[in-house]
N, C-alpha and C positions, 0 to 999 in steps of 0.2 A: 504474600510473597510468591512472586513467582517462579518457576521451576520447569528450565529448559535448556537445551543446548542448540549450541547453533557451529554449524558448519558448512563446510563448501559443498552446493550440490553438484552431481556427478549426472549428465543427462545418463537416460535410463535407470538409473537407482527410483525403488519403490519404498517407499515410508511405511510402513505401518501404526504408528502412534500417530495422532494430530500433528502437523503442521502446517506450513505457511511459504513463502518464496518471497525474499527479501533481491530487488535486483543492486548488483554488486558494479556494473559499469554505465561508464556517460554521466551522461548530465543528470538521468534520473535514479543515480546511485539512491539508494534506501526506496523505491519504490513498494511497496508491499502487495501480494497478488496469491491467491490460491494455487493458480498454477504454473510451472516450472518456467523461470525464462531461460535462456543460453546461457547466461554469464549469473549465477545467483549463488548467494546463502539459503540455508535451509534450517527454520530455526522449527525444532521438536520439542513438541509440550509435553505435559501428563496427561491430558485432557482439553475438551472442543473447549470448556472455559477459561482457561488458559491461551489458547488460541486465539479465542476471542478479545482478551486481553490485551496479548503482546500484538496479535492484528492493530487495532487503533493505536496503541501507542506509537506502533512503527508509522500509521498511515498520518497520524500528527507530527511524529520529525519530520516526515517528507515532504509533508507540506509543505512546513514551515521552513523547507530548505535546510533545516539543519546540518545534513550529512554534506553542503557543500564546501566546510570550512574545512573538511578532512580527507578531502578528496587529491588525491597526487596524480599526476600524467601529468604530459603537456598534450598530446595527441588525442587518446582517447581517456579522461579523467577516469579512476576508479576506485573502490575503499579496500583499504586491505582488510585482512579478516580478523585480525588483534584487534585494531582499531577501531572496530565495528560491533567488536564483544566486551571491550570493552567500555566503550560509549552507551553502547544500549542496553547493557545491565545496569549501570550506573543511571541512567532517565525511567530505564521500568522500576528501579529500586524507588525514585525520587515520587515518581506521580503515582505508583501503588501505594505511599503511605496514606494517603487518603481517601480508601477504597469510593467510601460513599461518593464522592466528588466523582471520582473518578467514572462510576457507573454511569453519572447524570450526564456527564460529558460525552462517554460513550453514547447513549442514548440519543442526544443531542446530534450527534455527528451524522446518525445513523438516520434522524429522522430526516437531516438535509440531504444526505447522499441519496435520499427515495427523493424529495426535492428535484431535485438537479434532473436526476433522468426521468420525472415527469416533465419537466419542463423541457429539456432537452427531446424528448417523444413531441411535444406539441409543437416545438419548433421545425421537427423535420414533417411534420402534417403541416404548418404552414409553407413554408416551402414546397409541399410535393401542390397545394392547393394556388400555390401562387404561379408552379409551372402548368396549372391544369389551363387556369382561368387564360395565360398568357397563349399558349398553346390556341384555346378554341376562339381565340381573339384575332390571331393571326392565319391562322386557318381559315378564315371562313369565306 
């Protein structure tokens, strides 16, 4: 079971327990991020495993768009803060009861997102290798 609170952050406010930044407007409402954006939640654990915890869970709703069915504005959309305490104890309570699972996934996620930015790294070296070759093609 997890054990945290979550609140509005305040730019300049300093944490000292684990945390995490949850962003609260636009379109990438439930975003999750280490560090502070403009507009966020602020959810405090007991501990970096705890963190680690509600980090992926939060980074699986947002994915999964979850937080767009809750979102009110017509201008700039955004989640209220009841709404968002309430919702996301309720899915960390739901996908915590099967730690084990939950680990494997965790893992799982973790091993793609190193994925993603190797492959995202090779991409921008082909690119940099396709503007070389084009460059001394044209140059000459």
């Amino acid at each position: 079971m997890l054990h945290f609170l979550i609140k509005t952050h305040k730019n300049g406010t300093h944490y000292k327990q684990p945390h995490f930044f949850i962003l609260n407007k636009g379109m990438n409402s439930g975003k999750p991020q280490k560090e502070s954006f403009t507009n966020s939640f602020v959810i405090i654990c007991k501990s970096e495993a705890e963190v680690e915890d509600s980090f992926w869970i939060a980074f699986s709703l947002w994915k999964t768009k979850f937080w767009h069915q809750h979102l009110i504005g017509s201008v700039i959309p955004f989640i209220r803060l009841a709404e968002f305490q309430k919702e996301f104890i309720s899915k960390s309570t739901q996908l915590m009861q099967e730690h084990e699972e939950h680990q494997k996934n965790i893992e799982a996620l973790k091993l793609l997102e190193q994925q993603e930015k190797r492959f995202n790294q090779n991409i921008i070296l082909i690119n940099d290798l396709r503007k070389t070759i084009l460059y001394r093609y044209i140059n000459k």
